[in-house]
Backbone of each chain as nested JSON, in Angstrom:
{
  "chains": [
    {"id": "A", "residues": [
      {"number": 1, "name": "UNK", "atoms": {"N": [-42.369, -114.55, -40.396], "CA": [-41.246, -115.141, -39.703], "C": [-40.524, -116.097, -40.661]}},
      {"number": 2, "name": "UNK", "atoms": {"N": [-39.242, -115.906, -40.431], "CA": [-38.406, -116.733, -41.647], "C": [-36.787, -117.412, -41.194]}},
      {"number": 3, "name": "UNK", "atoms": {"N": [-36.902, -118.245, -40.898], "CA": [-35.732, -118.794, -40.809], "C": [-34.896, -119.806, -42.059]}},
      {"number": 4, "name": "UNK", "atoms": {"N": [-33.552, -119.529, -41.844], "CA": [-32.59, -119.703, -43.51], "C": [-32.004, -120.633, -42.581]}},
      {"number": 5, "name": "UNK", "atoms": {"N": [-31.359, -121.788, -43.009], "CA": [-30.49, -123.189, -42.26], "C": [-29.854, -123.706, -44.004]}},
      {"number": 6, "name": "UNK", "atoms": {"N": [-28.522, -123.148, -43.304], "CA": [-27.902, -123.594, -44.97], "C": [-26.893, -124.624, -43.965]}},
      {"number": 7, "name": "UNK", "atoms": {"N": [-26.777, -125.785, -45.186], "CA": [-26.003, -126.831, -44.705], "C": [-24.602, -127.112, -44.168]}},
      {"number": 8, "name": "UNK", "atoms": {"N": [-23.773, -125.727, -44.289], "CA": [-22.861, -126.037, -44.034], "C": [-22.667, -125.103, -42.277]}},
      {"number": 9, "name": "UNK", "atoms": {"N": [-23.516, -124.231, -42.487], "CA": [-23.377, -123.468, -41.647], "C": [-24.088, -124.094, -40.357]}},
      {"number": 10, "name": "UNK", "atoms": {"N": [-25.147, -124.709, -40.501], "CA": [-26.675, -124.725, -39.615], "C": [-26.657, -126.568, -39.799]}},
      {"number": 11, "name": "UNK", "atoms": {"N": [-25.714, -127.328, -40.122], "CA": [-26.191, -129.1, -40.61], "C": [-27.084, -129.376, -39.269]}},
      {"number": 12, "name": "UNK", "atoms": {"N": [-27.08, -129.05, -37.955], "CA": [-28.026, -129.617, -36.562], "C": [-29.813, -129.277, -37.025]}},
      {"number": 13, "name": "UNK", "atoms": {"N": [-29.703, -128.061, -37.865], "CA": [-30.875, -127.723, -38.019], "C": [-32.104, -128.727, -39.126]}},
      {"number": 14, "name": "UNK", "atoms": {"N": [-30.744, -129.402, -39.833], "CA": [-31.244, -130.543, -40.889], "C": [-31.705, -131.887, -40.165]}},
      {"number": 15, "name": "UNK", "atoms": {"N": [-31.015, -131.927, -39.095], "CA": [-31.014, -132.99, -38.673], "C": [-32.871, -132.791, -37.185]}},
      {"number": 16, "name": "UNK", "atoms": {"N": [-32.522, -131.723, -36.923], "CA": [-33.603, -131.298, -35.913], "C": [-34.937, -131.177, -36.666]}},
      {"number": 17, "name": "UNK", "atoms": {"N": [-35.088, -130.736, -38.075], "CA": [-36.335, -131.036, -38.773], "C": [-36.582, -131.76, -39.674]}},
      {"number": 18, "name": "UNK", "atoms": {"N": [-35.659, -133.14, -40.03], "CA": [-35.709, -134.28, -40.474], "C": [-35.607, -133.446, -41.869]}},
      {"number": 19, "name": "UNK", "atoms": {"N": [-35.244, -132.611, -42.536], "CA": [-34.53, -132.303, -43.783], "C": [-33.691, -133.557, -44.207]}},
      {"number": 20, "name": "UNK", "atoms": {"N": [-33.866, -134.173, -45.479], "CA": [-32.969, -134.833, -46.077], "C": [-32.637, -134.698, -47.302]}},
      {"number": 21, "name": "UNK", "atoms": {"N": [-32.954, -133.438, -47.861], "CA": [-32.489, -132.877, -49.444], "C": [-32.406, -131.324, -49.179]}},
      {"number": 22, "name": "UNK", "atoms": {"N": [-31.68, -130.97, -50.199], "CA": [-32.129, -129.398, -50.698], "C": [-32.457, -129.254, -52.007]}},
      {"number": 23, "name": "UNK", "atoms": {"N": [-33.259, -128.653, -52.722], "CA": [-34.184, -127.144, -51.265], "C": [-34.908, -128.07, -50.498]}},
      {"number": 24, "name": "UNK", "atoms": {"N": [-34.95, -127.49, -49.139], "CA": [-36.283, -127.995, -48.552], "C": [-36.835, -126.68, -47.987]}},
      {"number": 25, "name": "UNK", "atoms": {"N": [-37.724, -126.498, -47.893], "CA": [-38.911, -125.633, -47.54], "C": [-40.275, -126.18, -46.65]}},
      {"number": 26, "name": "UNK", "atoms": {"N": [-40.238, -125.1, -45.386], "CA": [-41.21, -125.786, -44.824], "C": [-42.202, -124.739, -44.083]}},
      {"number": 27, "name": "UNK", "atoms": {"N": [-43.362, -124.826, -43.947], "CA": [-43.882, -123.663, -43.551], "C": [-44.491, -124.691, -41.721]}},
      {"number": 28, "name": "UNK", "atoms": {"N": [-44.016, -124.062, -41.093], "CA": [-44.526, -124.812, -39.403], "C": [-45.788, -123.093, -39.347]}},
      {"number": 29, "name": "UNK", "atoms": {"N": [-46.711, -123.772, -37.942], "CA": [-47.534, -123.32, -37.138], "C": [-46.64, -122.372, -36.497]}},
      {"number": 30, "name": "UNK", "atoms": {"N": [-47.65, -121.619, -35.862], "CA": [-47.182, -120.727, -34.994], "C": [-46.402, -121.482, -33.772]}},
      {"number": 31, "name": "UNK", "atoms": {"N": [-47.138, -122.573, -33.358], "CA": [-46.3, -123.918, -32.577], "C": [-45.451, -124.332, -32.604]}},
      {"number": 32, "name": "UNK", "atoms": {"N": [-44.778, -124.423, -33.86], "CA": [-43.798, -125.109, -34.588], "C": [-44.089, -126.654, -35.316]}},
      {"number": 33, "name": "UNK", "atoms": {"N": [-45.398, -126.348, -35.654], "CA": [-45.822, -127.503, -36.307], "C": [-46.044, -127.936, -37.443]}},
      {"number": 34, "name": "UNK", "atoms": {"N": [-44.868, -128.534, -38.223], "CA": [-44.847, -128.568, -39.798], "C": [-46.289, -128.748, -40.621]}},
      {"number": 35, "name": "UNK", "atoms": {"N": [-46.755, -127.591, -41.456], "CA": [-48.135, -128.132, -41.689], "C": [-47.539, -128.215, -43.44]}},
      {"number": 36, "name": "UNK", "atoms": {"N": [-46.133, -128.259, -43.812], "CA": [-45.92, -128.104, -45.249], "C": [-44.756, -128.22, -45.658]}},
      {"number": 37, "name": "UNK", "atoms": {"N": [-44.495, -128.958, -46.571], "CA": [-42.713, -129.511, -46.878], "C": [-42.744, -129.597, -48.449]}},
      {"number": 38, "name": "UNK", "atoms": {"N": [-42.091, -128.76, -48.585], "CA": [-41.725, -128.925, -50.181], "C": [-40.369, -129.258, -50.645]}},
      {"number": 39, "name": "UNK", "atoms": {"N": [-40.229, -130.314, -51.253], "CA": [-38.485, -130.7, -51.608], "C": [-38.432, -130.49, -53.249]}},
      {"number": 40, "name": "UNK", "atoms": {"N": [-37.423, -129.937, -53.231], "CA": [-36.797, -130.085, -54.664], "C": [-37.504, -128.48, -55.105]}},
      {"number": 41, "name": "UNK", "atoms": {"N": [-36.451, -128.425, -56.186], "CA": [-36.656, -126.932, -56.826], "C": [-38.515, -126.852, -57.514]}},
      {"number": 42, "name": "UNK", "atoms": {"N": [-39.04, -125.868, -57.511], "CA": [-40.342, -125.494, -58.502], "C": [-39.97, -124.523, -59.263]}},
      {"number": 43, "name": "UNK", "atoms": {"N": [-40.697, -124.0, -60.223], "CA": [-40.406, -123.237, -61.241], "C": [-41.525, -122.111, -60.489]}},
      {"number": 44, "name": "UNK", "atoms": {"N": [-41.24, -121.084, -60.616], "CA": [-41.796, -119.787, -59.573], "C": [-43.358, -120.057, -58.789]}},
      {"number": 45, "name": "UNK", "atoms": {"N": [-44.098, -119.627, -60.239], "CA": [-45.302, -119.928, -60.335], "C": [-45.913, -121.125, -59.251]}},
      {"number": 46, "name": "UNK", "atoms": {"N": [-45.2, -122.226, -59.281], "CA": [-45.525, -123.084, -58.844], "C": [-45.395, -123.725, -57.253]}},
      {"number": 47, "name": "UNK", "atoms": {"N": [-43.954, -122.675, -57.186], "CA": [-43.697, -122.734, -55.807], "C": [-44.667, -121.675, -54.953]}},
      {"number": 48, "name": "UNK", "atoms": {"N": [-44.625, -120.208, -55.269], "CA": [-45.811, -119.533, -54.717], "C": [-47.221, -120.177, -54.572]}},
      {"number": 49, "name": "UNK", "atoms": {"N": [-47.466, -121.109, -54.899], "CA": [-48.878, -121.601, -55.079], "C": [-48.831, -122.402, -53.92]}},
      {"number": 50, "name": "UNK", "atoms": {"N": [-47.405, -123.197, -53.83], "CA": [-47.25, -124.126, -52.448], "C": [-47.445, -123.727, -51.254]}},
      {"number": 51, "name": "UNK", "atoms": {"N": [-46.244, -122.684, -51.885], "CA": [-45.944, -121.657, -50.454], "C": [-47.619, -121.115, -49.875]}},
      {"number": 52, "name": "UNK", "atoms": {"N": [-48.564, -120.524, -50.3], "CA": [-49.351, -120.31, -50.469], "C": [-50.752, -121.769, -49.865]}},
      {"number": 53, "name": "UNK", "atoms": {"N": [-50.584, -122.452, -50.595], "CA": [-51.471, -123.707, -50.07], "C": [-50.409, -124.007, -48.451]}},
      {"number": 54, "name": "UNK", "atoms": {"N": [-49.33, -123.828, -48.636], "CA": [-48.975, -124.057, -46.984], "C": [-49.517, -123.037, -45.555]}},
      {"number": 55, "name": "UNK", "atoms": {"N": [-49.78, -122.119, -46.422], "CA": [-50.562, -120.855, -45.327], "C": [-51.963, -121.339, -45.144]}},
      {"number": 56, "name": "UNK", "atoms": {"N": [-52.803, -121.836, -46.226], "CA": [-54.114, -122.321, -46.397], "C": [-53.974, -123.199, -45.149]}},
      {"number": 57, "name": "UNK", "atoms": {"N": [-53.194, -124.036, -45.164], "CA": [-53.141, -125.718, -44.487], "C": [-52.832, -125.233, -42.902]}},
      {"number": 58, "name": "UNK", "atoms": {"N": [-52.52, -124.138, -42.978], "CA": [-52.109, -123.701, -41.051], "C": [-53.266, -123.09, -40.928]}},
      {"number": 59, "name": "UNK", "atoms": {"N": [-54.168, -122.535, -41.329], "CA": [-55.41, -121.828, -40.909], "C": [-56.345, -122.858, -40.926]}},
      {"number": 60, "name": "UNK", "atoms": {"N": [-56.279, -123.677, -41.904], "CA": [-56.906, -125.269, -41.712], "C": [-57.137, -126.122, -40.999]}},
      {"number": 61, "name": "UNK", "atoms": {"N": [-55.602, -125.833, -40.176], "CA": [-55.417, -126.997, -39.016], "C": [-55.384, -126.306, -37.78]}},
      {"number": 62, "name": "UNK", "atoms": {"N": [-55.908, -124.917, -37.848], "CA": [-56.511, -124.354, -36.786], "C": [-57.22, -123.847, -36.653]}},
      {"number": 63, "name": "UNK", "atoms": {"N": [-57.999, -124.759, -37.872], "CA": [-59.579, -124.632, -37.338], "C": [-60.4, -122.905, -38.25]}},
      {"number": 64, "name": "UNK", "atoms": {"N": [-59.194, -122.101, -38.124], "CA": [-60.024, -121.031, -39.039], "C": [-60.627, -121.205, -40.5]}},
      {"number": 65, "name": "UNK", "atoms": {"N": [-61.844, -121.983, -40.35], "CA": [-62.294, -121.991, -41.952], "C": [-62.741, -121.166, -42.563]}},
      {"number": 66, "name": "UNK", "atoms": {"N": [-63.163, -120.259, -42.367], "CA": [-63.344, -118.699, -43.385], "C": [-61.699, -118.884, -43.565]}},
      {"number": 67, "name": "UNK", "atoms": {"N": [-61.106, -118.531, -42.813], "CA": [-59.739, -118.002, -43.218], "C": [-59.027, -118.733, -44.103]}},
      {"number": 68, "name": "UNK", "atoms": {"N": [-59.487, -120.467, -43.717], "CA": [-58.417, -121.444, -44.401], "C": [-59.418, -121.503, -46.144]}},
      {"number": 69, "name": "UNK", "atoms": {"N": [-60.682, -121.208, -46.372], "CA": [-61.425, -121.142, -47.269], "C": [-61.304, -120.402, -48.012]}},
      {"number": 70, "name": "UNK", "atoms": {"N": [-60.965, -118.666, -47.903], "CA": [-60.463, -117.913, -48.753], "C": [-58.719, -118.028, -49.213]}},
      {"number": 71, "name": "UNK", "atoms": {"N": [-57.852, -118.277, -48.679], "CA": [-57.076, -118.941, -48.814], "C": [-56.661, -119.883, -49.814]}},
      {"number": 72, "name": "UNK", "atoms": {"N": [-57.574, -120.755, -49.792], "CA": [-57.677, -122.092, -51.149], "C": [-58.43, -120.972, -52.012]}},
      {"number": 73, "name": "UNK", "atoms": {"N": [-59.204, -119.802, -52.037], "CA": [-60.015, -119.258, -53.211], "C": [-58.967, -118.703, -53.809]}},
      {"number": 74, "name": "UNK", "atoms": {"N": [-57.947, -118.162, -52.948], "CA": [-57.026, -117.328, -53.594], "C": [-56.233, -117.88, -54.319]}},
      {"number": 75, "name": "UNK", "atoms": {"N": [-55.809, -119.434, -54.057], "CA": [-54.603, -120.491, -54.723], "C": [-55.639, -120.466, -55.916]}},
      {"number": 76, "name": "UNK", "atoms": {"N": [-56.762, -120.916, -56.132], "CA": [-57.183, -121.28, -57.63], "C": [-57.426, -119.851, -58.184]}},
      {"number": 77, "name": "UNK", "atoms": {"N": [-57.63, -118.804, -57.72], "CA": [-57.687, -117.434, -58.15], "C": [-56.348, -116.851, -59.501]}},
      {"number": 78, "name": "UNK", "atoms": {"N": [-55.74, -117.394, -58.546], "CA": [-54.371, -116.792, -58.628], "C": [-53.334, -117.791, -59.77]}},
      {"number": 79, "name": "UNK", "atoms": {"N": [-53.521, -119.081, -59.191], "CA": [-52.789, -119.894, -59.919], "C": [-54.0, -120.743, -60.749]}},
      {"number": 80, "name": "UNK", "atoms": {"N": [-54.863, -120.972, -60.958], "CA": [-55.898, -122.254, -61.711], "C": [-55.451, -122.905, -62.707]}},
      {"number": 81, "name": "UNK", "atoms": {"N": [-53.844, -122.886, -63.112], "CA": [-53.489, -123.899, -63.592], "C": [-52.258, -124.409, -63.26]}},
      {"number": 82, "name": "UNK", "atoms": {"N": [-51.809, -124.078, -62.01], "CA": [-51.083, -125.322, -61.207], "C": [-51.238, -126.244, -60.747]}},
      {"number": 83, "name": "UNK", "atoms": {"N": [-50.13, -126.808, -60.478], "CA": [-50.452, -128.222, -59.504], "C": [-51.625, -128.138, -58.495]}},
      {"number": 84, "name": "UNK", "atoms": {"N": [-51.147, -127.188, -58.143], "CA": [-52.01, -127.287, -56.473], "C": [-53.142, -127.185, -56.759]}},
      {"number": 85, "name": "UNK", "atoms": {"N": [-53.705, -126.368, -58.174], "CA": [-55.212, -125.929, -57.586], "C": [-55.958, -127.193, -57.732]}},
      {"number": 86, "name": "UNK", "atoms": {"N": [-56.09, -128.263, -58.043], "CA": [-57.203, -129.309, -57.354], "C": [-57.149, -129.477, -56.284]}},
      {"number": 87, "name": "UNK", "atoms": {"N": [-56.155, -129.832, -55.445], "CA": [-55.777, -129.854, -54.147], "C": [-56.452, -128.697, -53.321]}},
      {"number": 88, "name": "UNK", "atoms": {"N": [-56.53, -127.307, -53.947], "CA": [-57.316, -126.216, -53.647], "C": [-58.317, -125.759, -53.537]}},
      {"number": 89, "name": "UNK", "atoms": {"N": [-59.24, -126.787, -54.555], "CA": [-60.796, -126.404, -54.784], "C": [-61.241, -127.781, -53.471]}},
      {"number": 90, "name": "UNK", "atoms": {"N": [-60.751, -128.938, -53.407], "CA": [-60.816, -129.76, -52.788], "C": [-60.856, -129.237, -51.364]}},
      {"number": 91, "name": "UNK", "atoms": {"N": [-59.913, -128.397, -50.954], "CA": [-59.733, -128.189, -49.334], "C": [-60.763, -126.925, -49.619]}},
      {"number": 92, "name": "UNK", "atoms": {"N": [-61.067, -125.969, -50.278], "CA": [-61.475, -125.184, -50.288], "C": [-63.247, -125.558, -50.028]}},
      {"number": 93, "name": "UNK", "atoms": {"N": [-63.661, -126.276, -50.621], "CA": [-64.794, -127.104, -50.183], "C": [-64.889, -127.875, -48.704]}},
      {"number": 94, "name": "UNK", "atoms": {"N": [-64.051, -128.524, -48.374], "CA": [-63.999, -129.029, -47.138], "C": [-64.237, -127.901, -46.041]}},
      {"number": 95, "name": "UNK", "atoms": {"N": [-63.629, -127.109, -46.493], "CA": [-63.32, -126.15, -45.562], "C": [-64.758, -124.948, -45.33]}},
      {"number": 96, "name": "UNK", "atoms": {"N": [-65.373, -125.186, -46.152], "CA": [-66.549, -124.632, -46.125], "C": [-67.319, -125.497, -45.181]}},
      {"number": 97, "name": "UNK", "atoms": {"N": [-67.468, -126.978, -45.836], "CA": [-68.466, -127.32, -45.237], "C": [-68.025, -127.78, -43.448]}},
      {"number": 98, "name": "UNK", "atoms": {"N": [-66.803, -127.778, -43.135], "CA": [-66.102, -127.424, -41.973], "C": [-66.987, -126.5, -41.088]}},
      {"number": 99, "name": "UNK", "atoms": {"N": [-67.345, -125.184, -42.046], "CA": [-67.878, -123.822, -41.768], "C": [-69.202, -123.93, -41.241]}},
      {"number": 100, "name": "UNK", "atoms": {"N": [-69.813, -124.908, -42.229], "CA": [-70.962, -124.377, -42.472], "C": [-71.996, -125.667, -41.725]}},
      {"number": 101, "name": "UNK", "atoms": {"N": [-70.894, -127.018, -42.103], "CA": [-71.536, -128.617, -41.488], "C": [-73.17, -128.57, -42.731]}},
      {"number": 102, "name": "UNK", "atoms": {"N": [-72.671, -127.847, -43.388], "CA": [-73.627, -128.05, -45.14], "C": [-73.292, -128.917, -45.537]}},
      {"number": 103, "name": "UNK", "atoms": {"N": [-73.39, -130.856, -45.645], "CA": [-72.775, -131.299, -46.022], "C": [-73.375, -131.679, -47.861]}},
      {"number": 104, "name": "UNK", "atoms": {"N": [-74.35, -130.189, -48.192], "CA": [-74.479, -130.416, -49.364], "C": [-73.458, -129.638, -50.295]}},
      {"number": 105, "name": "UNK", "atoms": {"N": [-72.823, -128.778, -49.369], "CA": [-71.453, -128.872, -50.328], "C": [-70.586, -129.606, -50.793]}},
      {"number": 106, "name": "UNK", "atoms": {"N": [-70.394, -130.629, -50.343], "CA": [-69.714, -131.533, -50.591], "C": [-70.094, -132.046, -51.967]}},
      {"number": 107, "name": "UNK", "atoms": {"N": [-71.218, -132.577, -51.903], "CA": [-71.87, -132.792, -53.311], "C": [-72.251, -132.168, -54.306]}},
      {"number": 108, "name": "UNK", "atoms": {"N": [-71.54, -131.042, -54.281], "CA": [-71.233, -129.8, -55.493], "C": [-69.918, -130.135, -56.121]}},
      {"number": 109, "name": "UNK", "atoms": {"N": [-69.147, -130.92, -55.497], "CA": [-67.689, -130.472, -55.76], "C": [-67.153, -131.758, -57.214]}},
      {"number": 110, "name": "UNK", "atoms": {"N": [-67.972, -132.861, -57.153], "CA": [-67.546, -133.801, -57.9], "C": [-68.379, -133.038, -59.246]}},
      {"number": 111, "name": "UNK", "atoms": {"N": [-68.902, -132.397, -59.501], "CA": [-69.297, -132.092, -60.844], "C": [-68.272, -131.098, -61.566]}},
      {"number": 112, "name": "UNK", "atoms": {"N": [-67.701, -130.238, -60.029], "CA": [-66.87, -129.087, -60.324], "C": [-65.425, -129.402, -60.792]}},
      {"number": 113, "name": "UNK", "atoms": {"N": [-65.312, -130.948, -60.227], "CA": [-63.818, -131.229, -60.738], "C": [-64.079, -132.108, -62.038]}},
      {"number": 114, "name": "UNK", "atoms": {"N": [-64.942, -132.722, -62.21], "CA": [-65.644, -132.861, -63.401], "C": [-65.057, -131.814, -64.988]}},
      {"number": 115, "name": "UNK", "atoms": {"N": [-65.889, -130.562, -64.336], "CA": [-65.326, -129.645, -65.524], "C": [-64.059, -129.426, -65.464]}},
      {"number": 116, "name": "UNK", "atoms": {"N": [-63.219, -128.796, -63.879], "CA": [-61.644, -128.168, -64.175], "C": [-61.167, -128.846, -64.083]}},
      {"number": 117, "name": "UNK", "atoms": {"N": [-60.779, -130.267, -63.054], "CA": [-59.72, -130.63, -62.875], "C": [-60.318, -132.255, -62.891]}},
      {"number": 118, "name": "UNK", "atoms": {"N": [-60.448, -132.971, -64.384], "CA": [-61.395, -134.57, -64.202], "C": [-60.371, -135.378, -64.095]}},
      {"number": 119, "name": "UNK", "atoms": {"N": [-59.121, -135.276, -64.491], "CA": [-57.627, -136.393, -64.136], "C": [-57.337, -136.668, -62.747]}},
      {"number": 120, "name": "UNK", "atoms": {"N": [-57.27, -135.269, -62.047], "CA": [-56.814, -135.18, -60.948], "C": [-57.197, -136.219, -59.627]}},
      {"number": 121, "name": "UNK", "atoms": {"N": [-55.995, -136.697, -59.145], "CA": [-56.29, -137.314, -58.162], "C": [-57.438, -136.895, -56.97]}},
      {"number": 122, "name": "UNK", "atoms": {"N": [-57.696, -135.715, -56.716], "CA": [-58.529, -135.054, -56.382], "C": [-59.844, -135.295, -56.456]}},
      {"number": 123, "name": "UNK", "atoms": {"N": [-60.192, -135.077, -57.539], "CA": [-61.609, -135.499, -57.997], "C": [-61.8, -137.218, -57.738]}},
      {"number": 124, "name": "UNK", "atoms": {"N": [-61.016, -138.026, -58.105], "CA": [-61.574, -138.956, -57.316], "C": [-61.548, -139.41, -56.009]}},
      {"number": 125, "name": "UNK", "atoms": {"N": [-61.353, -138.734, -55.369], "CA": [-61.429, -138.564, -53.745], "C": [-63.139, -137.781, -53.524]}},
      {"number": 126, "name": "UNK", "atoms": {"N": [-63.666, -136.897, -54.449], "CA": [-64.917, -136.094, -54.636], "C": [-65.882, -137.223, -54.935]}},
      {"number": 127, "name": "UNK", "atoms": {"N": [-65.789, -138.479, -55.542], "CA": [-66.657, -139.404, -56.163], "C": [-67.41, -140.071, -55.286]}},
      {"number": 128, "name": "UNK", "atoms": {"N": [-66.694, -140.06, -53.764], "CA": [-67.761, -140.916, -52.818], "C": [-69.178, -139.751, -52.881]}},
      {"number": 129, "name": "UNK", "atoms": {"N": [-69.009, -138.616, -53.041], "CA": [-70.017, -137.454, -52.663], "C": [-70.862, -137.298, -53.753]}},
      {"number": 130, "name": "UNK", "atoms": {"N": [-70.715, -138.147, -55.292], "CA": [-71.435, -137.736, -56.536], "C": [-72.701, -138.406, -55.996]}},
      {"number": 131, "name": "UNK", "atoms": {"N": [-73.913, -137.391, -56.425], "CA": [-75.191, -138.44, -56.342], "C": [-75.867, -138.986, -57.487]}}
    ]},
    {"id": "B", "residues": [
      {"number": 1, "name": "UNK", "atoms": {"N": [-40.305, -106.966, -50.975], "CA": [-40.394, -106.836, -50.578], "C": [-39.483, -108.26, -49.443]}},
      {"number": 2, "name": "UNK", "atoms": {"N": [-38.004, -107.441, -49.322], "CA": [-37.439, -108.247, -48.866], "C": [-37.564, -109.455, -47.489]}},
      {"number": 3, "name": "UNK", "atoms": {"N": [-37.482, -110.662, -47.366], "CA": [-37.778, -111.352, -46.436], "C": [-36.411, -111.509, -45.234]}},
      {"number": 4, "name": "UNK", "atoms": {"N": [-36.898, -110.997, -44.508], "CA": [-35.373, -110.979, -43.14], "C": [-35.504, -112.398, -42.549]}},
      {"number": 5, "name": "UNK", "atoms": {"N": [-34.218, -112.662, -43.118], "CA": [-34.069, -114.394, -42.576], "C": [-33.183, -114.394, -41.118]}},
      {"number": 6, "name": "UNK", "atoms": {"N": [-33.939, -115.28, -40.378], "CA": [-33.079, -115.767, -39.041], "C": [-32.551, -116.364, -39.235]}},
      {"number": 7, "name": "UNK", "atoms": {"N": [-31.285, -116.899, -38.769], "CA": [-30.491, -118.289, -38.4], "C": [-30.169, -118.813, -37.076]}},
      {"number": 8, "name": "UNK", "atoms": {"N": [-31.618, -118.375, -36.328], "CA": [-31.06, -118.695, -34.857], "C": [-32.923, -119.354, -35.035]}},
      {"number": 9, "name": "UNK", "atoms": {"N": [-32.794, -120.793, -34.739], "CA": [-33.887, -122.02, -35.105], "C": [-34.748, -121.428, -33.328]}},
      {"number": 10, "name": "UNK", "atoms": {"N": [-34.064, -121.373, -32.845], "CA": [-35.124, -121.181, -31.276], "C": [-35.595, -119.513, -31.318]}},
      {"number": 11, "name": "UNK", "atoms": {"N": [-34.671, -118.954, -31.815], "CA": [-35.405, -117.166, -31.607], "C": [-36.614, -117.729, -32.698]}},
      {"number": 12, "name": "UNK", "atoms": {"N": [-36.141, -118.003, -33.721], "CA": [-37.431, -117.929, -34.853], "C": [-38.949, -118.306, -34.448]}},
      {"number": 13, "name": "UNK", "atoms": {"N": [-38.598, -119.438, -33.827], "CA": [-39.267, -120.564, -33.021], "C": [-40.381, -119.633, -31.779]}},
      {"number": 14, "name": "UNK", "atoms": {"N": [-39.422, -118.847, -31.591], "CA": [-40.464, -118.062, -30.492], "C": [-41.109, -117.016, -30.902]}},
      {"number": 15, "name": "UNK", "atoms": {"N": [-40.188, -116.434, -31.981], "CA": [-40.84, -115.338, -32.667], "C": [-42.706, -115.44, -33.146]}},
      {"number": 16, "name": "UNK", "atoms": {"N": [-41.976, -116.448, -34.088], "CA": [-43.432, -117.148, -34.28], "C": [-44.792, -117.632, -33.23]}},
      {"number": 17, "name": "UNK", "atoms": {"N": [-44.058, -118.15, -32.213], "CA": [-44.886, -118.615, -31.123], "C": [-45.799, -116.948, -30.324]}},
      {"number": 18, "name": "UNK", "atoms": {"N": [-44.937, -115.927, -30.296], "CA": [-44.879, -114.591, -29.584], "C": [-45.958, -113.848, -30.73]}},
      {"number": 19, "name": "UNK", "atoms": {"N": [-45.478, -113.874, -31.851], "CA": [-46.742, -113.419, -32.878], "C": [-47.739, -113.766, -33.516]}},
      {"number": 20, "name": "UNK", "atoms": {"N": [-47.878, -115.609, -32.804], "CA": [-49.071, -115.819, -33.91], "C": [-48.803, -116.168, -35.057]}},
      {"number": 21, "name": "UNK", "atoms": {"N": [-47.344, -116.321, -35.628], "CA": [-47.212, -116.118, -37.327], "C": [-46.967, -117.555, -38.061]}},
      {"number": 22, "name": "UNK", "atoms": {"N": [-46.972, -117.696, -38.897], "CA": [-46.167, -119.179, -39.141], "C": [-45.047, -118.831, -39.396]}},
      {"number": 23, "name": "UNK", "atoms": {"N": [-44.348, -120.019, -39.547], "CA": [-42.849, -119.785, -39.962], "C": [-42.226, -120.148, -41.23]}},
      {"number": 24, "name": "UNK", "atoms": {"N": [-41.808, -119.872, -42.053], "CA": [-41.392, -120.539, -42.963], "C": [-39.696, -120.658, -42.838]}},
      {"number": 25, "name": "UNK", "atoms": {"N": [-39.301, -121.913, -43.262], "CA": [-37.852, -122.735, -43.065], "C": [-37.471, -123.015, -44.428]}},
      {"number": 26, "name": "UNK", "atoms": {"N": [-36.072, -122.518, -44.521], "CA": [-35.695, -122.553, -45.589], "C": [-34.619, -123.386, -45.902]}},
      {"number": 27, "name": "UNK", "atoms": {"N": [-33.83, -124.818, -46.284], "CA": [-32.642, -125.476, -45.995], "C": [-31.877, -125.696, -47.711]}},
      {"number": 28, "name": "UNK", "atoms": {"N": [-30.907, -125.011, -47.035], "CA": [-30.486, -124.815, -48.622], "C": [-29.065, -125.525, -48.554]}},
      {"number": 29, "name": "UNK", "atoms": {"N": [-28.692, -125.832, -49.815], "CA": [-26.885, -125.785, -49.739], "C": [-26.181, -125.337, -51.184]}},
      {"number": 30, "name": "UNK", "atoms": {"N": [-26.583, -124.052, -51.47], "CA": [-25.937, -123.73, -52.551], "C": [-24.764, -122.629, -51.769]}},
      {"number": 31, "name": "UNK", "atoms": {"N": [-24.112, -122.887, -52.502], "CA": [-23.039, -121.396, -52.331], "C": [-23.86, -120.063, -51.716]}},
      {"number": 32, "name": "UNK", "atoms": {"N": [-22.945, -119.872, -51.048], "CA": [-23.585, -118.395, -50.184], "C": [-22.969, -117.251, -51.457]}}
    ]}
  ]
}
């Protein structure tokens, strides 16, 4: 499902989903519930990865964690050196232990961002879980 | 694999709601 709201044609539609730049991009729930907003141009690669982590984040927030778990496998699959993928291995873990209530997954994940992703804001969000 | 864009915010709205799908919103202002 895809809806286009160009500004000159559609301006109520900017104003009805709090748009205040272009591009804006947003992926809503089946509800209509924004689970993803991307502003400003990306360079391909990078936007598919969003676009992509925004599908992750609706299966996420409804609860499908197999679904929302392969999902994040596929963002670091696919992209593992974009932006997103810390953000990816991060939910992608959560989302397991979501699954599974293993909460020794959790304490896998700070070694893992360790090796791929040790800058990333990400990984230190993983540090309460290092033992 | 072309994407068929709506410009009607409530059909989309239900579309989505009717299939289960998410939606993706697109707000642009470049030249048509």
């Amino acid at each position: 499902m895809s809806l286009e709201a160009h500004i000159k044609e559609h301006p109520a539609y900017f104003h009805r989903f709090d748009a205040v730049w272009t591009p804006t991009v947003l992926i809503l729930d089946s509800d209509g519930i924004e689970r993803m907003r991307i502003e400003g141009y990306l360079p391909k690669e990078e936007f598919r990865a969003q676009l992509e982590m925004g599908l992750a984040r609706v299966a996420f927030m409804k609860k499908k964690w197999a679904d929302a778990e392969q999902r994040y496998a596929d963002v670091l699959e696919r992209y593992p050196a974009s932006k997103a993928a810390p953000e990816a291995l991060y939910w992608k873990g959560v989302s397991r232990y979501k699954a599974t209530n293993d909460h020794t997954v959790l304490g896998t994940l700070p070694a893992q961002f360790k090796e791929k992703y040790p800058e990333s804001i990400w990984a230190m969000k993983t540090a309460a879980w290092e033992h | 694999m072309a994407v068929q864009w709506n410009t009607d915010a409530d059909a989309a709205l239900a579309q989505a709601k009717e299939s289960k799908k998410p939606l993706l919103v697109d707000f642009s202002a470049a030249p048509a």
